[in-house]
N, C-alpha and C positions, 0 to 999 in steps of 0.2 A: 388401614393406617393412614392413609393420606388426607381421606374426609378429617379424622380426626385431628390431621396435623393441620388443615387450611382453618377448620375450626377453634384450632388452640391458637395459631396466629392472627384470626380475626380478632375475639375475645382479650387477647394479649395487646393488642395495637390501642382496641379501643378502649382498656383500664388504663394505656400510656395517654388519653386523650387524644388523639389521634384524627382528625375529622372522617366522617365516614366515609367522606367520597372521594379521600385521599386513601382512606385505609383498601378500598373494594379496587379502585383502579389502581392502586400498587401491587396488590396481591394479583389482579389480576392479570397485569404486563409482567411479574414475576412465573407466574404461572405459565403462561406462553412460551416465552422463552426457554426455563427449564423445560419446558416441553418437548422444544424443538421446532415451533410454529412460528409462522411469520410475524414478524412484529407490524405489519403493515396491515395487522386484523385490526388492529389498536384505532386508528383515526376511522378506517372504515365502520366500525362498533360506533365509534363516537359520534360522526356524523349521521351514523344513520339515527342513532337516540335522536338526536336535536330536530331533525328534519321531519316532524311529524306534524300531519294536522292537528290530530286529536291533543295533542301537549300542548297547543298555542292555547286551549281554553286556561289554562292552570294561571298563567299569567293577567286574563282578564277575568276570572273568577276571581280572584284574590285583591284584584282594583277595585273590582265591586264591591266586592265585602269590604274593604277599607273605605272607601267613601262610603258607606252607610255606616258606616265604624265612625268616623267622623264626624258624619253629621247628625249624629245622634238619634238616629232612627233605633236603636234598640231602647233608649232610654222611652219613646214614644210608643212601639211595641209594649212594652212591659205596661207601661199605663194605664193602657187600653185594655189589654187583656186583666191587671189589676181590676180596674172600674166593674168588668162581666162577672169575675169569678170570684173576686180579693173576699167577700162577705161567706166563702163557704168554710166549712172546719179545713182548718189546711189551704184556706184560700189563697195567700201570699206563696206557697211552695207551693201550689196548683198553678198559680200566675207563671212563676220561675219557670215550671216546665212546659209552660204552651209557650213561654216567650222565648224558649232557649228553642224549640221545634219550630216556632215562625221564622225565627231568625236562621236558622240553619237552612230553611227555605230558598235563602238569600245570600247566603254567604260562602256553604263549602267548605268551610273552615273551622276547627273544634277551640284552637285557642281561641278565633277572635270571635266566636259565640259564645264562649264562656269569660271572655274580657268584657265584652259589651253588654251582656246582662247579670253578670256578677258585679261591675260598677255599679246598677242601680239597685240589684235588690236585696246583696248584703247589708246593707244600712240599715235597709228597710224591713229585714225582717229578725235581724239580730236586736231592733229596736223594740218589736214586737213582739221578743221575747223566745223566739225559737233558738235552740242549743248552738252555740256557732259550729259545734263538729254537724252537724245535720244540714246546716246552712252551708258551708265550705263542699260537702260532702255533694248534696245537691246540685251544688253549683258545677262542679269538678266533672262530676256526670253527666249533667244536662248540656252541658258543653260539647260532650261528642258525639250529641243526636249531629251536631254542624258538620260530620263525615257520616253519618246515614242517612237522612233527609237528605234525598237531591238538592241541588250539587255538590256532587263530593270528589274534592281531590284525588282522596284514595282510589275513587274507582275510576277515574281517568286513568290515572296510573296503572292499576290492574288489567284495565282495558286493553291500555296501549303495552303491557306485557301478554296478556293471554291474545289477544287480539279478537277480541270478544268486542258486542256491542255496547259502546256507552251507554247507550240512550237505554235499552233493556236492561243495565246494571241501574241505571236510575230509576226508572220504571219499580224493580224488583227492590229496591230500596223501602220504599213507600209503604208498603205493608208494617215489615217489621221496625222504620221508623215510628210509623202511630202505635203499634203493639207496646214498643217500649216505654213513649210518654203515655201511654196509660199506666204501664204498670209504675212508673216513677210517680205519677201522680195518685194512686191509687195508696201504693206507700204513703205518703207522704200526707193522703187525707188517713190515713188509721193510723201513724206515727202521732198527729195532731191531737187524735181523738184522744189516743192512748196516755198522751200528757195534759191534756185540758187546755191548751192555747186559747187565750180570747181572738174571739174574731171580729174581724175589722166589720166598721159601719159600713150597711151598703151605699156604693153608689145611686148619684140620684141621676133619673135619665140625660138632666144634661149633661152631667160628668162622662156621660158614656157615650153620648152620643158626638160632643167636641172630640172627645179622648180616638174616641173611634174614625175620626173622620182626619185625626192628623196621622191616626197606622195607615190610615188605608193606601195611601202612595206606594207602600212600601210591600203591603201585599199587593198589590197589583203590581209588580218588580217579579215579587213568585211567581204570582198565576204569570205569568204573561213568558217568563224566561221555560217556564215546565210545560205553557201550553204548546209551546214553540217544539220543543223537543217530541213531547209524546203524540201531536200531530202530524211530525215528519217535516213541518212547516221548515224548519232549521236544525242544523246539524249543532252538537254543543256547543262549541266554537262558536258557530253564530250567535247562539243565541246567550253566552257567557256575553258575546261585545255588545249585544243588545242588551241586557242586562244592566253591564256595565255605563251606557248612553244615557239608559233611564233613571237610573240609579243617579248622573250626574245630573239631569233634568230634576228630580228631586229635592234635591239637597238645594242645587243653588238656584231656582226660580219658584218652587213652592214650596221647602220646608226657610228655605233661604239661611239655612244655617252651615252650609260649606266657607269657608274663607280659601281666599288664596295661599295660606300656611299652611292650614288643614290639608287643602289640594296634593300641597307639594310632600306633605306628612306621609300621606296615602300613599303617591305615587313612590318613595323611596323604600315604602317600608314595604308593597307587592313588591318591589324589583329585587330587595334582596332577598325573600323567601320564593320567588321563583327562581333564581340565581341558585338560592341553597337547593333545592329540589331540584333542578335540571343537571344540576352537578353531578346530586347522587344517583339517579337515572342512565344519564350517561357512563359514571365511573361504574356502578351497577351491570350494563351492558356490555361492558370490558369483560369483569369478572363472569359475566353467567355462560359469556364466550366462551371464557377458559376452561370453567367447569363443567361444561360441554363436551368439549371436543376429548375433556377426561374420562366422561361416561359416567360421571358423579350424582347427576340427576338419577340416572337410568340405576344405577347401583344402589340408591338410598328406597328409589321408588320400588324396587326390585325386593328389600330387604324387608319394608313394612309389608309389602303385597302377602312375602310369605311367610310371614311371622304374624300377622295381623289380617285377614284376609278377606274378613269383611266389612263394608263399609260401615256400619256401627262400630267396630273396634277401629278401626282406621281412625275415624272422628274425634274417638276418644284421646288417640295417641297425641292424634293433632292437636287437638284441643290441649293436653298437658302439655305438649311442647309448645306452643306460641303461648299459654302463659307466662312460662320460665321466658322465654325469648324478650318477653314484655317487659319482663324488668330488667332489662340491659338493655334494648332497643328502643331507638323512636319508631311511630306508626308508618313512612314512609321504607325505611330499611328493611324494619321486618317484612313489609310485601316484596323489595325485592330482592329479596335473601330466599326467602321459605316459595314465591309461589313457582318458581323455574325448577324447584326441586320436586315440587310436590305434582306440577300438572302431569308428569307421565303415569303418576298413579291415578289421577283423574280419570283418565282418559279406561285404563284398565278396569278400573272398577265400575265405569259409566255414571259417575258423579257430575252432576250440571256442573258447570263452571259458574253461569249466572249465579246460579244457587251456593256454589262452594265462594263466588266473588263476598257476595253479603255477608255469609259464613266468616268469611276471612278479614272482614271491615267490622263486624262486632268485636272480636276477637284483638282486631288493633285497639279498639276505643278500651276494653277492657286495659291494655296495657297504654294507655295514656293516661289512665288513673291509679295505678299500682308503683307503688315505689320500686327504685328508687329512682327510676329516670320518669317515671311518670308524667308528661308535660305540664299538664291540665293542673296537676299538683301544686305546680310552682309560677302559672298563672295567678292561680285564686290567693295561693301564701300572697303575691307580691300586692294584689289588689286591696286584701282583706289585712296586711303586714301581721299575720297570725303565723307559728311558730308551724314549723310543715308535720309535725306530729299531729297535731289539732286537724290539722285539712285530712291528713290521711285516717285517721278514725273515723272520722262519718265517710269513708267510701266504701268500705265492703259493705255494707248491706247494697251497694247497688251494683259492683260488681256482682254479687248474687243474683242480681237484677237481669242485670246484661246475659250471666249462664243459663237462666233460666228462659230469657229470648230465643239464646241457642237450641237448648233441649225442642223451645216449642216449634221452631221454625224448621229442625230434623222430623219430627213428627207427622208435622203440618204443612208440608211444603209449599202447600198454594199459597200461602200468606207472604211468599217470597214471589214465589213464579205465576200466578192464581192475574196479574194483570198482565204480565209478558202474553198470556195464553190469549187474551182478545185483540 
């Protein structure tokens, strides 16, 4: 009765609009006290959220992605990648999806990869002729390869909840990142076929080879920030501000398209989406205290274990719960709502965390395209000024997409774990 009653008060707070990280650290100083516990868990919760290494990256991953956000490095991504592929069936929404997967490379961020290359290639291919629900759709999608392509917010954040490695959560990302943009591109060349879209004239080598030579700054920002991590060379954090360095050497000394506004753009708009995230992490940290010290985890993990008992039924439950969860939840809350509840059955049942981490970051990106809080949704409506009906019909077939990620990476493990193992 009381799961149920912190649950009806959560869901209650947040249909009064309520912010999240007001609604999780009221309930959760509520919580305490009805309890009978110190209130002086409260700042110690809080200072310990803040005080982390592994959390300082989230604020210079997110600077990075905004100066290459700014200085138009997606728009040049996409070009390039246009120029190689734009001539095949499906070649414009084969671009969409290597540009929205290089950029995610680079950024960590799902809105501001589906911001920064839904600027350029909705135009471009609504021009072209392709259905704008399939365009929106795509777009809305391809957008949250930028939380499973390292670097990803989310899995800092999961990190610094499970206390699990980053670096192996990014690692283990990279499989079922490239799985997915195949399968969206794979769609999306037999979507093409199946309606007869003309295809664009090829590029001629010089197209590709200028095109190519003004992305390449920006991969080498990837290679360089992932070679950094997966050599041991730098820890995220490092190599998030390393990132971030290059990322400004880019822009204003050889793409030279950064301005001092742009700069100032950047920096306002990381500060207050770290600001929003460190909030609810903190406020977050209150709350899983309290539901702690209730034995709420231990009681919910307790309940599936024995009603559900194996980890294929477990998954399944899982999996229908963070859909539902998805369409009331943004991607950052649901991880820390669901995964303090969920690791003691991890732990029982002998589920990787790595592997349940990735598990549980598809699973988000799904509900960043699912109404009605869907984020990604009302990125592309505001980019595209198309009615959010329109955006959300071209998404389920890629949520299908994304389940069926799921299914394969249960099956298939290595494709998750498979580069952790060397």
């Amino acid at each position: 009765m009381l799961t149920l009653g912190i649950l009806a008060a959560l869901l209650a707070l947040m249909a009064l609009r309520v912010p999240v990280a007001f609604t999780l650290g009221g309930l959760g100083i509520i919580l305490l006290i009805a309890g009978g516990f110190s209130p002086l868990m409260v700042p110690q919760a809080l200072q310990s959220s803040t005080q982390n290494f592994v959390l300082l990256s989230v604020p210079m991953f997110l600077l990075m992605s905004n100066v290459l956000l700014k200085g138009g490095v997606g728009r040049d991504l996409f070009a390039a990648v246009q120029a190689w592929v734009g001539h095949w069936p499906g070649g414009l929404a084969v671009a969409t999806v290597i540009s929205c997967g290089l950029f995610a490379a680079i950024s960590g961020s799902s809105v501001a990869c589906a911001a920064t290359i839904g600027t350029v290639a909705i135009p471009e291919m609504i021009k072209r002729g392709y259905p704008a629900p399939f365009v929106y759709g795509l777009l809305a999608a391809g957008g949250t390869l930028g939380i499973l392509i390292p670097p990803s917010i989310p899995m800092i954040v999961y990190g610094f909840i499970t206390e699990e490695s980053v670096t192996k959560l990014f690692i283990a990302g990279i499989g079922p990142g490239i799985l997915m943009c195949v399968l969206f591109a794979t769609y999306s060349v037999w979507y093409a076929k199946r309606h007869g879209f003309a295809m664009t004239p090829k590029a001629s080598k010089q197209e590709r080879r200028s095109s190519g030579l003004r992305a390449a700054p920006a991969v080498a920002v990837a290679v360089s920030v992932f070679a950094s991590i997966y050599s041991g060379a730098a820890t995220p954090t490092e190599a998030a501000a390393v990132g971030f360095a290059f990322s400004l050497i880019i822009t204003v000394f050889i793409l030279r398209t950064m301005t001092w506004e742009r700069f100032k753009e950047a920096v306002v708009e990381s500060m207050v989406t770290s600001v929003a995230v460190l909030m609810i992490v903190a406020a977050a940290k209150v709350f899983g205290k309290a539901i702690a010290l209730y034995r709420i985890p231990q009681d919910i993990s307790g309940f599936i274990i024995t009603n559900f008992g194996t980890i294929g039924m477990f998954m399944i439950v899982v999996t229908i719960i963070l859909l539902i969860m998805g369409c009331f939840l943004e991607a950052i809350s649901m991880m820390l709502l669901m995964v303090p509840v969920l690791s003691p059955a991890l732990r029982q049942l002998a589920i990787d965390p790595i592997w349940f981490g990735i598990f549980f970051t598809i699973m988000i990106e799904c509900a960043l395209i699912t109404p009605p809080v869907g984020l990604n949704l009302y990125v592309i409506q505001s980019i595209a000024k198309a009615p959010i009906e329109q955006v959300t019909q071209g998404v389920w077939a890629f949520v299908g997409l994304m389940l069926l990620t799921v299914v394969l990476i249960y099956f298939f493990p290595v494709i998750t774990l498979g580069l952790t193992w060397l």
